[in-house]
PDB file as gemmi writes it, atoms N, CA and C in Angstrom:
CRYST1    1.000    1.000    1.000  90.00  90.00  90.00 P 1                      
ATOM      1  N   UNK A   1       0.848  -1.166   0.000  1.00  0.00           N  
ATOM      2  CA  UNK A   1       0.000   0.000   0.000  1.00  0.00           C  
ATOM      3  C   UNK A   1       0.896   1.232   0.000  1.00  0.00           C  
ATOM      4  N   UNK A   2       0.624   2.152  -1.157  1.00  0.00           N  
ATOM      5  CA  UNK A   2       1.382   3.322  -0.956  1.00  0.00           C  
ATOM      6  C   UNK A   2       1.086   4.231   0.046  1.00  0.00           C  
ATOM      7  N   UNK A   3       1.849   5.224   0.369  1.00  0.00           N  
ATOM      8  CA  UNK A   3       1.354   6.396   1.847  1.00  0.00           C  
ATOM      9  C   UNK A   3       0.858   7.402   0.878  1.00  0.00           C  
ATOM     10  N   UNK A   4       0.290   8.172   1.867  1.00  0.00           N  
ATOM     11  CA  UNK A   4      -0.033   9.296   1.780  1.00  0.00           C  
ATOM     12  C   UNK A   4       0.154  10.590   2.747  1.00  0.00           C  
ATOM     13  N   UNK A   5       0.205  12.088   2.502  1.00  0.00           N  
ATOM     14  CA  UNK A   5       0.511  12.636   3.512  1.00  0.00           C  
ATOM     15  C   UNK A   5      -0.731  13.500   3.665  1.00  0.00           C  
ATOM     16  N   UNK A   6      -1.536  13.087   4.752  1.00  0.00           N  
ATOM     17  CA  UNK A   6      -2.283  14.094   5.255  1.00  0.00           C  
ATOM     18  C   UNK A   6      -2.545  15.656   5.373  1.00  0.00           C  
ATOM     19  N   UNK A   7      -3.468  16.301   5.820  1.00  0.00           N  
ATOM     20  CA  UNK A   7      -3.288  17.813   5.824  1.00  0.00           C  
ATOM     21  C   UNK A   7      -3.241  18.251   6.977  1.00  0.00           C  
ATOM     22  N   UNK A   8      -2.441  17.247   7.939  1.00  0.00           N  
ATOM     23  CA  UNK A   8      -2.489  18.022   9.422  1.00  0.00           C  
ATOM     24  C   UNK A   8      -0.743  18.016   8.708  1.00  0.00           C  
ATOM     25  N   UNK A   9      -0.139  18.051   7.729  1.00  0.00           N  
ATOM     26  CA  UNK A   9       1.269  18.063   7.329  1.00  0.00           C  
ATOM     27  C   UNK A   9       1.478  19.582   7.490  1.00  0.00           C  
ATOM     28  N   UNK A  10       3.328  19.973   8.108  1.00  0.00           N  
ATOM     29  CA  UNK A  10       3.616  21.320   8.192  1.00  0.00           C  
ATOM     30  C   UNK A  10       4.502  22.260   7.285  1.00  0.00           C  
ATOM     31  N   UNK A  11       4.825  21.221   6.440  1.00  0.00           N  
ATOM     32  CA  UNK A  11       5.830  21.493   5.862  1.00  0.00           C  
ATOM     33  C   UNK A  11       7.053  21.249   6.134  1.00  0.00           C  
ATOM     34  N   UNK A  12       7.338  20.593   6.719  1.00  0.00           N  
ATOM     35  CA  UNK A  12       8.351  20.432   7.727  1.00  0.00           C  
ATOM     36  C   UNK A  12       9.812  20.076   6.957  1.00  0.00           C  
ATOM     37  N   UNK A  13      10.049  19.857   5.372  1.00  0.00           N  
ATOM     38  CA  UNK A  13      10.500  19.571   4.802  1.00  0.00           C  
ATOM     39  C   UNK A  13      11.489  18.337   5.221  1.00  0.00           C  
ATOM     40  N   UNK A  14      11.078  17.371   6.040  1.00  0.00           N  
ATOM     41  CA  UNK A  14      11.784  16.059   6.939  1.00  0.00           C  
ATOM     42  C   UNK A  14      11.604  14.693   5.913  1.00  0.00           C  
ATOM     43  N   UNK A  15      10.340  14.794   5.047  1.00  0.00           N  
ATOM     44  CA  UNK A  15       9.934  13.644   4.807  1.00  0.00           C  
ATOM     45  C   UNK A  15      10.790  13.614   3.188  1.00  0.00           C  
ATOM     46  N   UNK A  16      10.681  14.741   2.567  1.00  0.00           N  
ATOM     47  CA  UNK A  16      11.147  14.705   1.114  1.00  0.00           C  
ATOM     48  C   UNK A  16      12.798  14.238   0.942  1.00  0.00           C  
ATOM     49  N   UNK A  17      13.767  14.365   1.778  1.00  0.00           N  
ATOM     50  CA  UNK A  17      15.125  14.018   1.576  1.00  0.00           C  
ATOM     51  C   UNK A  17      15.128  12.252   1.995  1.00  0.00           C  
ATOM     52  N   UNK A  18      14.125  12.072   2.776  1.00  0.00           N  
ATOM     53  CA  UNK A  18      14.661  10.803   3.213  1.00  0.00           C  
ATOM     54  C   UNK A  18      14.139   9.498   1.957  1.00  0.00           C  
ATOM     55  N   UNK A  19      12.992  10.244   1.030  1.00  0.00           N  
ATOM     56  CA  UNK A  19      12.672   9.271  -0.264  1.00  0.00           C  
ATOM     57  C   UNK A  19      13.450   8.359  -0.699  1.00  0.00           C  
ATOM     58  N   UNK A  20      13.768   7.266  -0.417  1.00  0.00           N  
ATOM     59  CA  UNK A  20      14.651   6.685  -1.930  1.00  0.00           C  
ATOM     60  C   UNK A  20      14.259   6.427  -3.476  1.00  0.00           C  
ATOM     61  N   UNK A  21      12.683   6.786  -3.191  1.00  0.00           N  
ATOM     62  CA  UNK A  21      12.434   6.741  -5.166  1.00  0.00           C  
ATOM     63  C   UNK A  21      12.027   7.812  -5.279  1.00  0.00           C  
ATOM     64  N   UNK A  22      12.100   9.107  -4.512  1.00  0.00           N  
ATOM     65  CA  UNK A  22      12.100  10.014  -5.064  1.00  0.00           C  
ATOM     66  C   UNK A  22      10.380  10.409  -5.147  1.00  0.00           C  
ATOM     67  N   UNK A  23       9.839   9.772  -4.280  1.00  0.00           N  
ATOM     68  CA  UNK A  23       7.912   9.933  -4.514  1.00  0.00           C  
ATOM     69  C   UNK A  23       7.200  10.968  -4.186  1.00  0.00           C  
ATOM     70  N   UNK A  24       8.232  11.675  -3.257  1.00  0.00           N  
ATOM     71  CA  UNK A  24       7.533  12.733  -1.913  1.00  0.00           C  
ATOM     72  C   UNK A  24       7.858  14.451  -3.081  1.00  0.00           C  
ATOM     73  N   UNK A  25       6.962  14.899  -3.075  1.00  0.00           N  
ATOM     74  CA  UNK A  25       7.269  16.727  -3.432  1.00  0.00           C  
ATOM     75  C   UNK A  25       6.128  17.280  -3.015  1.00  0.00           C  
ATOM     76  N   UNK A  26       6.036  18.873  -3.468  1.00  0.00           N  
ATOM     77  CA  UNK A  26       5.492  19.530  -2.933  1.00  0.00           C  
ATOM     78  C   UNK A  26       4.473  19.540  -3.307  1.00  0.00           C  
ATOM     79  N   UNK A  27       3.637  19.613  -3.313  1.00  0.00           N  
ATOM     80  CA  UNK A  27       1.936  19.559  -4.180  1.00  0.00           C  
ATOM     81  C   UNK A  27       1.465  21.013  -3.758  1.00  0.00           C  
ATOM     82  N   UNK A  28       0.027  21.609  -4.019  1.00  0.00           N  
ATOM     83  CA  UNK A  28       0.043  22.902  -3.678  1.00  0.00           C  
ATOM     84  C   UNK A  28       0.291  23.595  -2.760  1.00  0.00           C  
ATOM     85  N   UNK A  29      -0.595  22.680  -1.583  1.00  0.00           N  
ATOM     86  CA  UNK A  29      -0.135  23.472  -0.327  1.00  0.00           C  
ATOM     87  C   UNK A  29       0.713  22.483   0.583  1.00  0.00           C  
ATOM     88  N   UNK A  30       0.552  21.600   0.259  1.00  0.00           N  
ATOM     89  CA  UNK A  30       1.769  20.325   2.042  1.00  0.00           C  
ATOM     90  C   UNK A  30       2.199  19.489   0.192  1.00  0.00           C  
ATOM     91  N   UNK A  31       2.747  19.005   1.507  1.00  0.00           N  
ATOM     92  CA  UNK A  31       3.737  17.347   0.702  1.00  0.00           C  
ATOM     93  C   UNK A  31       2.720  16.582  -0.336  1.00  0.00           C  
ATOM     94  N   UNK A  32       3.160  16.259  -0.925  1.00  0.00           N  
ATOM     95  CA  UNK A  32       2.408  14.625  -1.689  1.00  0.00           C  
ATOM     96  C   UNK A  32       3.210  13.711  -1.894  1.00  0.00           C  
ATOM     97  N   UNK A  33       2.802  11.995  -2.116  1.00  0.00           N  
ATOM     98  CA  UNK A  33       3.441  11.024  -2.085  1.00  0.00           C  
ATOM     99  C   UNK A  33       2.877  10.857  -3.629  1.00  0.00           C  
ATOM    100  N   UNK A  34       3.883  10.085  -4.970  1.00  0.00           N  
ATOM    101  CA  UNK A  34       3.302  10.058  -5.549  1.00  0.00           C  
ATOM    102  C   UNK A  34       3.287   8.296  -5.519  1.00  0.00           C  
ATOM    103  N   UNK A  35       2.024   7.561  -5.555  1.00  0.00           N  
ATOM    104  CA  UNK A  35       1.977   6.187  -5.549  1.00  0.00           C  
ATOM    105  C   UNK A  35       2.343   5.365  -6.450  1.00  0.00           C  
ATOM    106  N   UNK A  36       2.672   6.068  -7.317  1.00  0.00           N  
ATOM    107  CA  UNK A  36       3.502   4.921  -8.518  1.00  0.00           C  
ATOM    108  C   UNK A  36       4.831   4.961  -8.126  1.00  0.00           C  
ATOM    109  N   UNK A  37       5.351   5.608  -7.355  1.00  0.00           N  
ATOM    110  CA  UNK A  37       6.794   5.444  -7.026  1.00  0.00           C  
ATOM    111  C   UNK A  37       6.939   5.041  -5.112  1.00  0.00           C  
ATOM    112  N   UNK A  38       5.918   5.099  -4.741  1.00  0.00           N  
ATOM    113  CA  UNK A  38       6.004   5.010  -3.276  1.00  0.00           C  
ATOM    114  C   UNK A  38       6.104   3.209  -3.315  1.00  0.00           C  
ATOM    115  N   UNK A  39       7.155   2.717  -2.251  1.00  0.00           N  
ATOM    116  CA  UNK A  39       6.955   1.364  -2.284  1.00  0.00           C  
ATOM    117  C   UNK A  39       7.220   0.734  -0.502  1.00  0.00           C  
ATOM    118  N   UNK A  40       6.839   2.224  -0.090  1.00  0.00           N  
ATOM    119  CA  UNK A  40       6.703   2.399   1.330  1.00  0.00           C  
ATOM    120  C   UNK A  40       8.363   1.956   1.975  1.00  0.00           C  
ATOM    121  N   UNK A  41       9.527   2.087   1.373  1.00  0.00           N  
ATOM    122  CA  UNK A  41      11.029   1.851   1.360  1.00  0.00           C  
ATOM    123  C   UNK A  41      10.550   0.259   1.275  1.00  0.00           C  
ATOM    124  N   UNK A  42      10.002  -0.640   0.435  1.00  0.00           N  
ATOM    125  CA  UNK A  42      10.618  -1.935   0.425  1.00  0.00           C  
ATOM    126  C   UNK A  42      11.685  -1.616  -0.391  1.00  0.00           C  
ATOM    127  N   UNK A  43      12.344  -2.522  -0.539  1.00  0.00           N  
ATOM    128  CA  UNK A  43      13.998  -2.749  -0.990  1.00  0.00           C  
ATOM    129  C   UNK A  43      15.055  -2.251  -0.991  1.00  0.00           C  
ATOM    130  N   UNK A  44      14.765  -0.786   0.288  1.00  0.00           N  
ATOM    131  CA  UNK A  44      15.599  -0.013   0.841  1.00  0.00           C  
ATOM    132  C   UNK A  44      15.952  -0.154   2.332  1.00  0.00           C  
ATOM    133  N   UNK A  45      14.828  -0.174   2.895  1.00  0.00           N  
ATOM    134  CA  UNK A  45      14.857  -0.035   4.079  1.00  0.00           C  
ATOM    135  C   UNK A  45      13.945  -0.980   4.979  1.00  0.00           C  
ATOM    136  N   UNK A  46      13.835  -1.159   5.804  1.00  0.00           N  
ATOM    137  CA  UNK A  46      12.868  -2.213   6.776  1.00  0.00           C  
ATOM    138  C   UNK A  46      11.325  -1.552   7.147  1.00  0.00           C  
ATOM    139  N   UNK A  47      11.617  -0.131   7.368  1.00  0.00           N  
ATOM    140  CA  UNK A  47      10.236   0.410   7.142  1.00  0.00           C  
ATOM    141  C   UNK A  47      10.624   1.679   6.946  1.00  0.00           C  
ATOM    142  N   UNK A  48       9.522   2.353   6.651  1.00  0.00           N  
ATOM    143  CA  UNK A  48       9.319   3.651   5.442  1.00  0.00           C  
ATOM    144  C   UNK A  48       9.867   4.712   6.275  1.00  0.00           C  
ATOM    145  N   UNK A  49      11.170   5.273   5.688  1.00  0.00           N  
ATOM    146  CA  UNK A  49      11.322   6.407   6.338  1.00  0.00           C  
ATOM    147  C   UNK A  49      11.256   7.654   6.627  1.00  0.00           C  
ATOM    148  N   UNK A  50       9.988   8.253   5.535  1.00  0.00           N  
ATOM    149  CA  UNK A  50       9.674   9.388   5.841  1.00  0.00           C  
ATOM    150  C   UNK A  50       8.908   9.478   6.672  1.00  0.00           C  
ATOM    151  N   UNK A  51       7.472   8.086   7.548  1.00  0.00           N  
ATOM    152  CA  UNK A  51       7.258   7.938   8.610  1.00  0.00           C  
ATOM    153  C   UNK A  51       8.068   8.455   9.503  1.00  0.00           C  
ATOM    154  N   UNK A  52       9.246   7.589   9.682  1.00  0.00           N  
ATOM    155  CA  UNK A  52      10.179   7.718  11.476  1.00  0.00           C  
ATOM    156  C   UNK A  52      10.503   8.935  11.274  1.00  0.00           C  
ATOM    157  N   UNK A  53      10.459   9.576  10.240  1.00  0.00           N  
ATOM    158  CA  UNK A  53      11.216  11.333  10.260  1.00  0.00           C  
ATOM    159  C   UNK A  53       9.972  12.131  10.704  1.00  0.00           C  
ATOM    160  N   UNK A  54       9.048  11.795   9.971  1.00  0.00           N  
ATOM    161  CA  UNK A  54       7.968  12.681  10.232  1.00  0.00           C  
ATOM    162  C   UNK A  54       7.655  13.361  11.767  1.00  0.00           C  
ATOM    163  N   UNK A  55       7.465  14.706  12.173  1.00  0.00           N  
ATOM    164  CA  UNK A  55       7.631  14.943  13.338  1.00  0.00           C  
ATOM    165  C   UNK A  55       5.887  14.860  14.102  1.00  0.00           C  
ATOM    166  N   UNK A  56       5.104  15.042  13.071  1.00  0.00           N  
ATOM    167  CA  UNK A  56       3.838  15.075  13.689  1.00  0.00           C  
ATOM    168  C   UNK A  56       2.822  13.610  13.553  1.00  0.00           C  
ATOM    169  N   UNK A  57       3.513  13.061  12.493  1.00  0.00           N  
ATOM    170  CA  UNK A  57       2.833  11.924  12.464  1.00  0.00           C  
ATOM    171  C   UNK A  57       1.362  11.786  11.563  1.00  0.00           C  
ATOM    172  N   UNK A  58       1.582  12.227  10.232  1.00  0.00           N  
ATOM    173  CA  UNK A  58       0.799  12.657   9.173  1.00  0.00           C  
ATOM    174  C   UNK A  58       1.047  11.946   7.987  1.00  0.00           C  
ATOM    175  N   UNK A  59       1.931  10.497   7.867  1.00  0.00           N  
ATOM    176  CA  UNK A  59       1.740   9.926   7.046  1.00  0.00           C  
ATOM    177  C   UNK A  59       1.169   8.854   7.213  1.00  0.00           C  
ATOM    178  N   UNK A  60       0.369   8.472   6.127  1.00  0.00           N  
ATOM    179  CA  UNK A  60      -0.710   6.963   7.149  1.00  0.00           C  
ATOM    180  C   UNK A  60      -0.556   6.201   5.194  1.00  0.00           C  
ATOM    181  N   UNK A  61      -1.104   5.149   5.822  1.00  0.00           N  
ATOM    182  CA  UNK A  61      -1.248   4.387   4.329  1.00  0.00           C  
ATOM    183  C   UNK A  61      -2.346   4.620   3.694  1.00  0.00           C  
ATOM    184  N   UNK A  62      -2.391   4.641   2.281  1.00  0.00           N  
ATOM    185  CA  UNK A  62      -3.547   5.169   1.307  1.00  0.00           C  
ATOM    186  C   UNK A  62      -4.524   4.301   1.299  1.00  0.00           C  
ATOM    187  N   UNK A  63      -5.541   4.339   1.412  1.00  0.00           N  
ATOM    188  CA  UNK A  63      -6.692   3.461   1.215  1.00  0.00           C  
ATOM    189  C   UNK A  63      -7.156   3.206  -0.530  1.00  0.00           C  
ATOM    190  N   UNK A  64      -6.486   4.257  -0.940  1.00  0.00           N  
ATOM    191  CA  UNK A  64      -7.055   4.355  -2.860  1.00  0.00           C  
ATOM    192  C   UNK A  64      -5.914   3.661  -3.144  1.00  0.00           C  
ATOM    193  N   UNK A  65      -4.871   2.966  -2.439  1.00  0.00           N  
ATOM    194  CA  UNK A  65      -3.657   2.060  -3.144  1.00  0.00           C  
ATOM    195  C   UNK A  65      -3.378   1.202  -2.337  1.00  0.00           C  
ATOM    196  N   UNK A  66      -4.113   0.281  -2.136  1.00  0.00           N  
ATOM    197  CA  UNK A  66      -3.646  -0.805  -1.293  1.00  0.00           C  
ATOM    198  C   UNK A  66      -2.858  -2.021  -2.214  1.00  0.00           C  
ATOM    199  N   UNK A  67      -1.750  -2.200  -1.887  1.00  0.00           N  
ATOM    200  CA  UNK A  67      -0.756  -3.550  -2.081  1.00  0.00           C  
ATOM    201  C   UNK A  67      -0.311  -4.198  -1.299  1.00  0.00           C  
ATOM    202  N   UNK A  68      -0.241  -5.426  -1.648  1.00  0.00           N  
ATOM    203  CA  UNK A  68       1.009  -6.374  -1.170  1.00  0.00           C  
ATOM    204  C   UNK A  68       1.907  -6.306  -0.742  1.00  0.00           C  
ATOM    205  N   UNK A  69       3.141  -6.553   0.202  1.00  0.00           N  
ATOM    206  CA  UNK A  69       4.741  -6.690  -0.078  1.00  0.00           C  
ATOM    207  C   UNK A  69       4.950  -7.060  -1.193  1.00  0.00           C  
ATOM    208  N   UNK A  70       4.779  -8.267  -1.584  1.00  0.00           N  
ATOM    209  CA  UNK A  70       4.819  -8.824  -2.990  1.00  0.00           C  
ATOM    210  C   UNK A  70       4.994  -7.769  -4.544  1.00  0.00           C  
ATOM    211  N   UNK A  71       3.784  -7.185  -4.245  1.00  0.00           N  
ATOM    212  CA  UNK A  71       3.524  -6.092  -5.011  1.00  0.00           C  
ATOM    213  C   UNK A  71       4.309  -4.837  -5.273  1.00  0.00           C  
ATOM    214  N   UNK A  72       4.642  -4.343  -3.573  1.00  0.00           N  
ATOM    215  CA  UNK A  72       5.584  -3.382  -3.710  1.00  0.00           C  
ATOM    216  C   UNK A  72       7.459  -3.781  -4.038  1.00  0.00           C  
ATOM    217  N   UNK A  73       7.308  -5.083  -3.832  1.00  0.00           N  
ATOM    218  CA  UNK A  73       8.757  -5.138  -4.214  1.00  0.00           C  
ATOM    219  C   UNK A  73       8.868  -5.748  -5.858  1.00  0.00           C  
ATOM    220  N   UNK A  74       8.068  -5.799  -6.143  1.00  0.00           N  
ATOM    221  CA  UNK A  74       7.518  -5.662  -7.941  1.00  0.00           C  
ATOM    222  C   UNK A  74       7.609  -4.165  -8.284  1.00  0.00           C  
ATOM    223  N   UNK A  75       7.291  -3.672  -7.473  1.00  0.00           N  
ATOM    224  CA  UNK A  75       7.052  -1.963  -7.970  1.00  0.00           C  
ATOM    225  C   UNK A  75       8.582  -1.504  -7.708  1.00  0.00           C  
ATOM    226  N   UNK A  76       9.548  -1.490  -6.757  1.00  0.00           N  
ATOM    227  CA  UNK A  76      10.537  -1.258  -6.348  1.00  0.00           C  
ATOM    228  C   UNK A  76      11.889  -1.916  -7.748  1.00  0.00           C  
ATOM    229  N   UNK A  77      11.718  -3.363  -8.222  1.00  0.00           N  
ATOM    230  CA  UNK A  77      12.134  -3.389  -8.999  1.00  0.00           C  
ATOM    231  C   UNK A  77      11.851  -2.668 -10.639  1.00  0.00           C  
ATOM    232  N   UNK A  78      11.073  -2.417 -10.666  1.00  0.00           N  
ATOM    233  CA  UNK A  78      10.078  -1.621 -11.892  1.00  0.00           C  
ATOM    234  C   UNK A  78      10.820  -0.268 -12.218  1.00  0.00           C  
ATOM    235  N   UNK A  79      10.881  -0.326 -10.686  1.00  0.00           N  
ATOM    236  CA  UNK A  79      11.644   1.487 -10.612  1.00  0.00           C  
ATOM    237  C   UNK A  79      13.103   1.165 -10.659  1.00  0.00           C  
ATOM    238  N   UNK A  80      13.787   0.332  -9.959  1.00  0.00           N  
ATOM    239  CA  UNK A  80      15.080   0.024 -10.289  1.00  0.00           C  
ATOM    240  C   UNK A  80      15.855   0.042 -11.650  1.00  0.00           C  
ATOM    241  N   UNK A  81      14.911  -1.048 -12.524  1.00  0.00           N  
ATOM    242  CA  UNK A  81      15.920  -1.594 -13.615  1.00  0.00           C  
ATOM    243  C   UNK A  81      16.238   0.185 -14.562  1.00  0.00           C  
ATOM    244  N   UNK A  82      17.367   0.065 -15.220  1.00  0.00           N  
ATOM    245  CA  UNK A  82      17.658   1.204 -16.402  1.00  0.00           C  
ATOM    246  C   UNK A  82      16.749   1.491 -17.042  1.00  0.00           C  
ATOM    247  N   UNK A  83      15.520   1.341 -17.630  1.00  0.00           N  
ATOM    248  CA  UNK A  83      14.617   1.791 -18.774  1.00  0.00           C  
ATOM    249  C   UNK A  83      13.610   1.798 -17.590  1.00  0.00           C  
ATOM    250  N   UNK A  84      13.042   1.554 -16.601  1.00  0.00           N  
ATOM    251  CA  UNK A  84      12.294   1.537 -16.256  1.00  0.00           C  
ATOM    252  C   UNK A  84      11.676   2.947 -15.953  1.00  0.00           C  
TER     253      UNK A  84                                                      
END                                                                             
């Protein structure tokens, strides 16, 4: 399941450096996750780290993208390979 960032978000600019695919930017007014690249850090990390950065606690999982592990580490390679 990809995340999403809520609108209790401050801007806090904590969550966007810690991306490893690069999913998190600014949308109009707070953060956005974009879900074709969010794979919640499978194949980076053990769990998602713009969560543990987050200071208020405004990222939750998307209900409009629910996946697998399975799934996201399909998506993680997708994003990996060169042409992808």
């Amino acid at each position: 399941m990809a995340l999403l960032i809520n609108d209790k978000c401050i801007n806090c600019d904590m969550c966007d450096p810690e991306c490893p695919n690069q999913a998190i930017y600014m949308g109009d007014k707070i953060y956005q996750i974009d879900p074709d690249k969010c794979t919640e850090c499978v194949g980076h990390y053990d769990t998602p780290t713009c969560v543990s950065v987050c200071p208020i606690d405004c990222i939750k999982p998307d209900p409009n993208h629910k996946e697998t592990l399975d799934q996201l580490a399909e998506k993680y390679l997708r994003l990996t390979e060169p042409n992808g």
